[in-house]
C-alpha positions as CSV (number, residue, x, y, z in Angstrom):
1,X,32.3,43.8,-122.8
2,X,31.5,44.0,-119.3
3,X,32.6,41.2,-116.7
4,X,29.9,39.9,-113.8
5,X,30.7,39.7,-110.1
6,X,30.8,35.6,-110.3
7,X,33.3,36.1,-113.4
8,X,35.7,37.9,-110.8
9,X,35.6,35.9,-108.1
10,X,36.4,33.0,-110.1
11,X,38.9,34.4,-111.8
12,X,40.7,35.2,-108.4
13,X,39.6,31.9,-107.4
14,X,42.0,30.6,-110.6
15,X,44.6,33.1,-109.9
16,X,44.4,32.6,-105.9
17,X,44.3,36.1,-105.6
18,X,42.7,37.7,-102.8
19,X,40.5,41.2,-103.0
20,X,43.2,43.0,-101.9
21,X,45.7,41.7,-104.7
22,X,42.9,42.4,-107.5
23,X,42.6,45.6,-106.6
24,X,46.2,46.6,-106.4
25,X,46.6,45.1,-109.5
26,X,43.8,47.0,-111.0
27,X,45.1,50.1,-109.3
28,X,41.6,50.1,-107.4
29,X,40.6,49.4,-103.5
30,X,40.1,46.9,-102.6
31,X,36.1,48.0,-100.9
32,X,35.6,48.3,-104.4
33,X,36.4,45.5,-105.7
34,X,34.3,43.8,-102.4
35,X,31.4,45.7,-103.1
36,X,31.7,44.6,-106.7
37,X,31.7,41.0,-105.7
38,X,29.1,41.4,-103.3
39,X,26.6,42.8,-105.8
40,X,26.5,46.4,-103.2
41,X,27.4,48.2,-106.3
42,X,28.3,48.3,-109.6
43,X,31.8,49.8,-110.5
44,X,32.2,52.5,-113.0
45,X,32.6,51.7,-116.6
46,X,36.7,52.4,-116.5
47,X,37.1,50.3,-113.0
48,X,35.5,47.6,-114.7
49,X,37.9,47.3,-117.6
50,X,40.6,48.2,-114.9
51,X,39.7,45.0,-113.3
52,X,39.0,42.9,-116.3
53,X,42.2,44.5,-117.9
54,X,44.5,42.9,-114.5
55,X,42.4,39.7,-114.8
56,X,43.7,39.2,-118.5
57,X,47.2,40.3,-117.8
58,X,47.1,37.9,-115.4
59,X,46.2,35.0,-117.4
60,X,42.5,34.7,-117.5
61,X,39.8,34.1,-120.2
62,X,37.0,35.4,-120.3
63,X,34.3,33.1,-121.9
64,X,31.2,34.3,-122.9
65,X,29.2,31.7,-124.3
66,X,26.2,33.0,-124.7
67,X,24.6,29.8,-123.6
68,X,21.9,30.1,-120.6
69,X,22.7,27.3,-119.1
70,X,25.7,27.9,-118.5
71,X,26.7,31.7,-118.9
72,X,29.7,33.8,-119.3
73,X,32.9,31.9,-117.6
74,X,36.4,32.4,-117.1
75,X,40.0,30.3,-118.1
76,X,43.1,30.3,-117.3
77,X,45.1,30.3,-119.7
78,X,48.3,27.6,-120.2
């Protein structure tokens, strides 16, 4: 499963992480995780799970609902 721009920025948002953190905690720059965030591009498939991978360790949920109202999400977990 892939994760969206919006889910990383609130995950960091959860976490208080800046750009800079994710990315060295994802072993990846921090331009691209920016231009991930920004919509400029669209990371490879293995930077993706790099990022969704550090997100997790970190504590985070990802939801995916499935529901259009709403869309996919993100926790943290307790």
């Amino acid at each position: 499963m892939t994760i969206t721009p919006e889910q990383s920025r609130a995950a960091r948002g959860l976490l208080d992480w800046s750009q800079a953190k994710l990315g060295a905690a994802a072993y990846l720059s921090e331009s691209t995780i920016r231009d991930f965030e920004k919509g400029r591009r669209v990371p490879s498939i293995n930077n993706l799970a790099a990022i969704r991978a550090a997100l997790e360790r970190a504590g985070i949920t990802f939801l995916d609902t499935g529901d259009t109202a709403t869309g996919p999400g993100v926790a943290l977990r307790r």
